[in-house]
FIMAR-354536 format. One record per residue (C-alpha): residue in one letter; x negated, y, z negated. Coordinates in steps of 0.5 Angstrom, whole numbers, plus 500, padded with zeros to 3 digits. Layout:
! residues N
REC  rest   xx   yy   zz
REC     A    X    Y    Z
...
END
This chain:
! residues 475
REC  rest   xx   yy   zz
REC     X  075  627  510
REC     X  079  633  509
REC     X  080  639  511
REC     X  076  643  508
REC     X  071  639  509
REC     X  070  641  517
REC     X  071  648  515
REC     X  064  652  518
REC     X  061  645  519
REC     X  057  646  525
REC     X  058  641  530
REC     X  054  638  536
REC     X  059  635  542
REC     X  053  631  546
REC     X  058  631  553
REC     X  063  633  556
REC     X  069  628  560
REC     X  075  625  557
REC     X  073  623  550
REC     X  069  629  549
REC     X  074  635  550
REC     X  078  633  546
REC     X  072  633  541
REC     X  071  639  541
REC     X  078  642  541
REC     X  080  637  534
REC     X  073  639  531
REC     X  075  646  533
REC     X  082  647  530
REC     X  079  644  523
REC     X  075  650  524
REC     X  068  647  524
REC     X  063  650  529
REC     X  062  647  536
REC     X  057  647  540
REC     X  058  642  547
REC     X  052  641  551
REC     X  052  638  558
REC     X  047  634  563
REC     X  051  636  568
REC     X  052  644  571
REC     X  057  642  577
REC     X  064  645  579
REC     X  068  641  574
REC     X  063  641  569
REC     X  064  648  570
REC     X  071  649  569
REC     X  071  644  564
REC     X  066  649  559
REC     X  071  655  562
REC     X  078  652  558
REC     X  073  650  552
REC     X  068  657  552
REC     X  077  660  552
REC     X  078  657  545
REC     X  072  660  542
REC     X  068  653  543
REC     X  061  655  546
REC     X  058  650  552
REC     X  051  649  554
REC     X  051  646  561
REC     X  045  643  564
REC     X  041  641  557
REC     X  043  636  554
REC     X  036  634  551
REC     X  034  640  547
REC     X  039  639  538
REC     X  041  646  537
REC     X  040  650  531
REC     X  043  648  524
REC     X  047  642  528
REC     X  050  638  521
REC     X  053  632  526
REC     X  053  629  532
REC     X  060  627  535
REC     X  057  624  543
REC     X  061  621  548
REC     X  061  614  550
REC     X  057  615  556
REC     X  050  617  553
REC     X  045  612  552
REC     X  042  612  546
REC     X  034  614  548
REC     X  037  620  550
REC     X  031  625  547
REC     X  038  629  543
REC     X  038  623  538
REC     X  031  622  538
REC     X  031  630  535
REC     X  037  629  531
REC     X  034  622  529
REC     X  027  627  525
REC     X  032  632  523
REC     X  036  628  520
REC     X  042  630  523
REC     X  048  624  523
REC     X  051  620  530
REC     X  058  619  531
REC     X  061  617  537
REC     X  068  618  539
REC     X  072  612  535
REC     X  067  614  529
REC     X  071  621  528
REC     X  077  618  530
REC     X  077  613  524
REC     X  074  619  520
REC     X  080  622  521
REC     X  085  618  521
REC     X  088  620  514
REC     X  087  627  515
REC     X  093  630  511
REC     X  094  625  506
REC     X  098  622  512
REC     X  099  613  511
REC     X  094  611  517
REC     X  096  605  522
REC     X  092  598  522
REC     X  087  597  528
REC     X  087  591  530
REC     X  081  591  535
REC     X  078  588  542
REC     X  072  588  545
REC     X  068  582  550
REC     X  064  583  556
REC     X  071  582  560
REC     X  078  581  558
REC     X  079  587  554
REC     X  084  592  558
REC     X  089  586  558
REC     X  088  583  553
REC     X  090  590  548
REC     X  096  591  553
REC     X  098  584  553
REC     X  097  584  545
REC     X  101  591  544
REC     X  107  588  549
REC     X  107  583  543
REC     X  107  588  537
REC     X  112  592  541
REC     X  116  584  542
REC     X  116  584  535
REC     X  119  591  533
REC     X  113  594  531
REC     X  111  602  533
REC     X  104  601  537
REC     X  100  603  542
REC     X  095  601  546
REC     X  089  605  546
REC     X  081  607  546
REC     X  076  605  552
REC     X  084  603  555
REC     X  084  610  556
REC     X  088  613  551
REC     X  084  618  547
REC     X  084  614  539
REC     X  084  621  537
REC     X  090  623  539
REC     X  093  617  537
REC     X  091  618  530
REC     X  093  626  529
REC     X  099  626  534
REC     X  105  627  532
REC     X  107  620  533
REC     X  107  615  528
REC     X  105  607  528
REC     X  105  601  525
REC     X  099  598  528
REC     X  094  600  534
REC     X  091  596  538
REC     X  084  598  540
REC     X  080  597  546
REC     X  074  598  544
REC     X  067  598  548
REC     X  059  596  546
REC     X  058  604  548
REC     X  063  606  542
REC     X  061  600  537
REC     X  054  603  538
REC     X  056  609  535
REC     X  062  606  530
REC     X  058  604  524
REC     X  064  606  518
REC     X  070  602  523
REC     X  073  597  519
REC     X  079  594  522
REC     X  085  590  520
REC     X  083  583  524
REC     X  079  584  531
REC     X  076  579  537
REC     X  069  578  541
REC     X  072  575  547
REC     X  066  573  551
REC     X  059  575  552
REC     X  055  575  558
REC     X  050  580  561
REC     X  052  587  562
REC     X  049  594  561
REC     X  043  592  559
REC     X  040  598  562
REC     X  044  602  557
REC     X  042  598  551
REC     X  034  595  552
REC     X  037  588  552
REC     X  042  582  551
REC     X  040  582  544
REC     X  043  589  542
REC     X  049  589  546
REC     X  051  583  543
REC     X  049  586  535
REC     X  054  591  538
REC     X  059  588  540
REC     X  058  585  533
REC     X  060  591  530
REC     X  066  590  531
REC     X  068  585  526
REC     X  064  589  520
REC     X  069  590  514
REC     X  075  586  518
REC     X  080  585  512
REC     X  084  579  515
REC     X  082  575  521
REC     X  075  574  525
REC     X  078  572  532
REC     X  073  568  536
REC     X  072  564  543
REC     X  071  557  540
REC     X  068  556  547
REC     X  062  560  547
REC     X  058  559  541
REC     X  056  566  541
REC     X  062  569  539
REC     X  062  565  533
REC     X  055  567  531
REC     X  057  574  531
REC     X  063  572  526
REC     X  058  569  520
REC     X  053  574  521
REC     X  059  580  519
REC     X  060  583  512
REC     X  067  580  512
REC     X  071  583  506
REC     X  072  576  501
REC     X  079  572  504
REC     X  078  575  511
REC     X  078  568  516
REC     X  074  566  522
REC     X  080  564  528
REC     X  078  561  535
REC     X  082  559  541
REC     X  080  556  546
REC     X  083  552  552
REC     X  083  544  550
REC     X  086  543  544
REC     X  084  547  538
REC     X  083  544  531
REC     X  085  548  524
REC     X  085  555  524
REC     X  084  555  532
REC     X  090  556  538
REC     X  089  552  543
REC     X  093  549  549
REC     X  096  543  549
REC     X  100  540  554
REC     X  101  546  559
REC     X  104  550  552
REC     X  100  556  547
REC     X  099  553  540
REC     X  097  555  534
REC     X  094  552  528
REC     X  091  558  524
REC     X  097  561  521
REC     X  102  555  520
REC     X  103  552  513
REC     X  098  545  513
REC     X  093  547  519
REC     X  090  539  519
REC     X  098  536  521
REC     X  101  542  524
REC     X  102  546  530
REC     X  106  552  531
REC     X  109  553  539
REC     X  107  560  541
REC     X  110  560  548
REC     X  108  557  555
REC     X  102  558  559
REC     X  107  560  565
REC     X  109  565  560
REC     X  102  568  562
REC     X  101  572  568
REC     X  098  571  572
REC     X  097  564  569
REC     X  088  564  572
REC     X  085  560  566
REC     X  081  567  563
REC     X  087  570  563
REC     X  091  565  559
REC     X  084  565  554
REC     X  086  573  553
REC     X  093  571  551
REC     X  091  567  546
REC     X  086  572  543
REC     X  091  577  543
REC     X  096  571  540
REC     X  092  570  535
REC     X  091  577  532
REC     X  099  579  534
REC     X  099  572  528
REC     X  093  575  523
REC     X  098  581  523
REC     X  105  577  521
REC     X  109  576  528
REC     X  113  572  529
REC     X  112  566  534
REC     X  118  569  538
REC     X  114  575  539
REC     X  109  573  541
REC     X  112  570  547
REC     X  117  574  548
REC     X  110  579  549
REC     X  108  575  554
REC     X  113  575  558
REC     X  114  582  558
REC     X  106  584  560
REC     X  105  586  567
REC     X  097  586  569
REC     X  095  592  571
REC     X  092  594  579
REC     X  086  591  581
REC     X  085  585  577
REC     X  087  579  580
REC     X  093  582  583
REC     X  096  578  590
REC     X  096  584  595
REC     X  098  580  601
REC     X  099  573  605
REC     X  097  574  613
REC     X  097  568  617
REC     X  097  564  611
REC     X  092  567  608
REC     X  092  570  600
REC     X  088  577  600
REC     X  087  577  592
REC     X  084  585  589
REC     X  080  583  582
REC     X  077  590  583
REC     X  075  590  576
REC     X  070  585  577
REC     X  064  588  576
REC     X  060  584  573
REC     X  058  577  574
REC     X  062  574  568
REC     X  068  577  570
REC     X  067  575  578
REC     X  065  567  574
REC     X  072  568  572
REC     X  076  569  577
REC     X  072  566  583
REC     X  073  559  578
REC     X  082  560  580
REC     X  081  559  588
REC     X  079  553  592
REC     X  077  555  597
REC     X  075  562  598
REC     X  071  568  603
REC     X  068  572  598
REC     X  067  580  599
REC     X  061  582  594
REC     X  057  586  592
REC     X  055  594  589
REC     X  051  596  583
REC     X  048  591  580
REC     X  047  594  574
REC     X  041  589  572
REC     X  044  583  573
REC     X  042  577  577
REC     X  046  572  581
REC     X  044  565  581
REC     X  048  562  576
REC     X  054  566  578
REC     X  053  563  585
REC     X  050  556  583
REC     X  058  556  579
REC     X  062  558  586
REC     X  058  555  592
REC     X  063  549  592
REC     X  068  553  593
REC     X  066  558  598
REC     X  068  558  604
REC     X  064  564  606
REC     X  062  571  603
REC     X  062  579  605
REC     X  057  583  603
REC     X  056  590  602
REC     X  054  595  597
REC     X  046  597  594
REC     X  045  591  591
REC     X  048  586  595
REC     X  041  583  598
REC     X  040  581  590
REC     X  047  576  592
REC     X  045  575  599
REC     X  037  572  595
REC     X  042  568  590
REC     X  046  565  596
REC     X  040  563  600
REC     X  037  559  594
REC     X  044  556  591
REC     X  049  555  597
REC     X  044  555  603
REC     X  050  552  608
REC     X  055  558  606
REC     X  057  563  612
REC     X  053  571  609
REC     X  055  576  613
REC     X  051  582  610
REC     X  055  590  612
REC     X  049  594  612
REC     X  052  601  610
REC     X  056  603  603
REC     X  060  608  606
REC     X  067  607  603
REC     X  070  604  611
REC     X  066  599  610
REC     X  071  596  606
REC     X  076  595  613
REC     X  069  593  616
REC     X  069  587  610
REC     X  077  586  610
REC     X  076  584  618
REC     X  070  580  617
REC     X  073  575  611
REC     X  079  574  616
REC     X  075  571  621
REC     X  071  567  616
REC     X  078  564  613
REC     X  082  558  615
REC     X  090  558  613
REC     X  090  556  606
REC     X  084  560  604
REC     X  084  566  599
REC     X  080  572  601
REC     X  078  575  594
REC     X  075  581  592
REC     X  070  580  586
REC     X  065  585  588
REC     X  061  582  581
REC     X  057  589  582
REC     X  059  597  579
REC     X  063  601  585
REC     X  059  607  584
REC     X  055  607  590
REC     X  061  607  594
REC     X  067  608  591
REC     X  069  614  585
REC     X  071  608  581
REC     X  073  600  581
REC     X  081  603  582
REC     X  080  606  589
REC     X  075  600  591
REC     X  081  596  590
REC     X  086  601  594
REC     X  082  601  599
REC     X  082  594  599
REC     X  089  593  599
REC     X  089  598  604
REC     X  086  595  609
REC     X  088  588  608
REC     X  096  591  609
REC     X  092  594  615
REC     X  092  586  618
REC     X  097  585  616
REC     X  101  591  620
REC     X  097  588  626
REC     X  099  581  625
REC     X  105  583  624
END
C-alpha cells in the first residue's frame, strides 16, 4: 500500500498498550483518520490517551465495544479476544481486521523500500529463545537482523525505521497469527503445541489453526517438531508456494530433511548435497545453553531456519555459543546448603513446566497461579517420580494440589493459602525444608502470575530474591 492510500482513511485503533500507540501514531503520520478505543479509563490509560489526543489522534476510553462511524479498518492489539462485540459489529458492516503484525507487513515496502525476509516462530513454548538464539546466528553469520515481534520489539518499527535489515527474525503468537491473514514468510517454525489460551480462542482446535497460519505462503522451508505429529500436520495442510520444504528436527537421529542429535553433536540432513548418506555437523549440544533437552530442540529449530536462509554451518555454532538466555527461564539463581535453587518463571503453562521439570531429578517443586483453563494431571503423572516435594501457592493451586492427590499421592504438598506477593519467601523457605543436599528447588509455576505478581519477570525476581535472602542466612 501506498501512501496515498491511508490519506483520509478512517481507521479504528481496538487498545491501547505497547503495540497499539505505535499504531495509532504510524497510521497518524501516513495521515489516516485514527480513532483509539479502550476497555480501560485508568490512570495510565489516561495518560496514554493525553500524549496521542496531543497529536491529534481522538481516544475514547472505557468503550471498546461500540464501532465508530465510517470505521474503513480495524488494526487491534493482540490482547483482544475475538468475540469481543467491536468485531462482531465491524463483522456486519463489513469492516476489515487487522492486528499489529497484519499492518506491519502491509506496510513493510512502503516508500518503494526493498523489505527484509522474515523468518517466523511460534509454538506454545519456546518462541522468545529460540528467535533470540536464531538472531545470534543471523548475526554469526554477518547478516544485519533483529530479533522482534511478541519478543517485544515492536515489527512496526522495524519495518519503517530508519534501520535497514537482511532478515528478521520473528516471534510471532497465536493472538497476532489470528489476525495475520496476508503474512507470507521466508521460511517459519511451529515449535510444539500443548493447551493454552484456550479461554481466548474457544478450543485446542482454533489455537492450533492459528498457530497454523504461520506457515501460509512460506517461500522456502516449513520447519516442524518430527516429535509431535501435530506440527507436521499443520504443515501439509498449508498452502505452500510450489518447491517450499517440509524440515524436521528432532532429538534422535533425524533422517532426510530433518536435523537431528547424534552422539552428543547437532547435525543436519535437510540442506546438505545427498540427504540419504550425508550429514553436516552443525555444533555441539555443550554448545547449547543451558544444554536442558527442550532447549537443545530450540536450537535446532532455529538451526534449521538459519540453514533455510543460506548460513553456513559455522555460523550456526558460532550462534549458539554467543546466545545467553534470557532472566527467568531455566536460570541458575544460587546453591544453599548443596542445593540448586532454579527460576523457570516463564513456565506459565503446563507444556513448558513439562519441559523443565523433565531436566532435574529430584525436585521440590513450587507451583501454581492462574491456570488459564489448564488441568494438571498428565503434567503431574509426568514428574511424580521426580518429585521430592512441591509448594503451592496462587489461585488455581488446589486445581494442582487435586492432580497431586490423584497421581503422586505419597509426594510431601504444602498448600500457601494466600497470593500476596511475600508469599513467595513463605515458598522459598518451605521448599528449603523439603529438600536434601543434592536436590533442585525449581520454580515452574505452570500457571499465569497475574494474580500475584505484574508479570512472570517480577514473579522470578522475587524468586531470586528470596532465595539470595537464604543464602545471605546460610552464609
Amino acid at each position: 500500500m501506498s501512501n496515498q492510500d491511508w490519506q483520509g482513511k478512517r481507521v479504528t485503533v481496538a487498545g491501547l498498550g505497547v503495540s497499539g500507540i505505535p499504531a495509532a501514531e504510524v497510521l497518524h503520520g501516513l495521515g489516516a483518520v485514527v480513532t483509539v478505543v479502550n476497555d480501560g479509563d485508568d490512570e495510565r490509560s489516561r495518560a496514554q490517551a493525553a500524549k496521542l489526543e496531543a497529536q491529534g489522534i481522538t481516544v475514547r476510553l472505557g468503550d471498546g465495544a461500540t464501532l465508530p462511524e465510517s470505521t474503513e479498518l480495524i488494526v487491534t492489539t493482540p490482547g483482544w479476544r475475538p468475540d469481543k462485540p467491536l468485531f462482531a459489529a465491524a463483522a456486519a458492516a463489513g469492516v476489515p481486521v487487522w492486528g499489529d503484525v497484519e499492518l506491519a507487513w502491509r506496510l513493510r515496502d512502503l516508500g518503494g523500500r526493498k523489505p527484509a525476509p522474515w523468518l517466523a516462530v511460534t509454538g506454545t513454548n519456546g518462541k522468545t529463545t529460540t528467535v533470540r538464539m536464531l538472531a545470534s546466528i543471523l548475526e554469526a553469520a554477518g547478516l544485519r537482523t533483529a530479533a522482534v515481534g511478541n519478543i517485544g520489539v515492536s515489527l512496526l518499527d522495524a519495518v519503517l525505521g530508519d534501520e535497514t535489515y537482511d532478515v528478521l527474525a520473528v516471534e510471532l503468537s497465536s493472538y497476532q497469527l489470528h489476525w495475520a491473514p496476508s503474512l507470507r514468510a521466508h521460511s517459519a517454525v511451529v515449535l510444539n503445541l500443548a493447551p493454552d489460551h484456550l479461554d481466548w480462542h474457544g478450543s485446542m482446535e482454533a489455537y492450533a489453526a492459528d498457530k497454523g497460519r504461520i506457515y501460509e505462503g512460506n517461500r522456502v522451508a516449513c520447519v516442524y517438531n518430527a516429535q509431535q505429529k501435530a506440527t507436521e500436520d499443520l504443515v501439509r495442510e498449508a498452502d505452500v508456494e510450489e518447491g517450499c520444504r517440509a524440515i524436521g528436527f528432532t532429538l534422535n537421529t533425524p533422517g532426510p530433511s530433518q536435523l537431528g542429535v547424534v552422539d552428543g553433536i547437532l547435525v543436519d540432513r535437510a540442506f546438505v548435497a545427498n540427504r540419504q548418506k550425508q550429514a553436516q555437523e552443525l555444533a555441539e549440544v555443550s554448545d547449547v545453553n543451558p544444554p536442558a533437552p527442550h532447549n537443545i530442540a530450540n536450537a535446532l529449530a532455529a538451526a534449521a531456519l538459519a540453514r533455510a536462509f543460506g548460513v553456513e554451518p559455522a555460523a550456526v555454532r558460532d550462534g549458539l555459543r554467543a546466545f545467553r538466555p534470557d532472566p527467568h527461564r531455566i536460570e541458575d539463581v544460587a546453591e544453599v546448603a548443596g542445593v540448586v535453587y532454579v527460576d523457570d518463571s516463564k513456565a506459565t503453562n503446563t507444556h513448558a513446566a513439562e519441559a523443565s521439570l523433565a531436566a532435574y531429578d529430584p525436585i521440590v517443586w513450587i507451583a501454581g497461579g492462574l491456570a488459564k483453563g489448564a488441568t494438571f494431571d498428565e503434567l503431574v503423572t509426568g514428574a511424580a517420580g521426580r518429585l521430592r516435594g512441591v509448594v503451592l501457592m496462587g489461585r488455581d493451586r488446589a486445581l494442582i494440589r487435586e492432580a497431586l492427590a490423584r497421581h503422586a499421592p505419597e509426594v510431601p504438598v504444602v498448600d500457601l493459602d494466600r497470593t500476596d506477593t511475600g508469599a513467595m519467601s513463605e515458598a522459598v523457605r518451605e521448599a528449603a525444608r523439603l529438600a536434601r543436599p543434592g536436590d533442585t528447588v525449581l520454580l515452574a509455576p505452570a500457571c499465569a502470575s497475574m494474580d500475584m505478581f505484574v508479570n512472570y519477570n517480577k514473579r522470578g525476581e522475587a524468586f531470586a530474591d528470596a532465595v539470595r535472602a537464604l543464602a545471605a542466612e546460610s552464609a
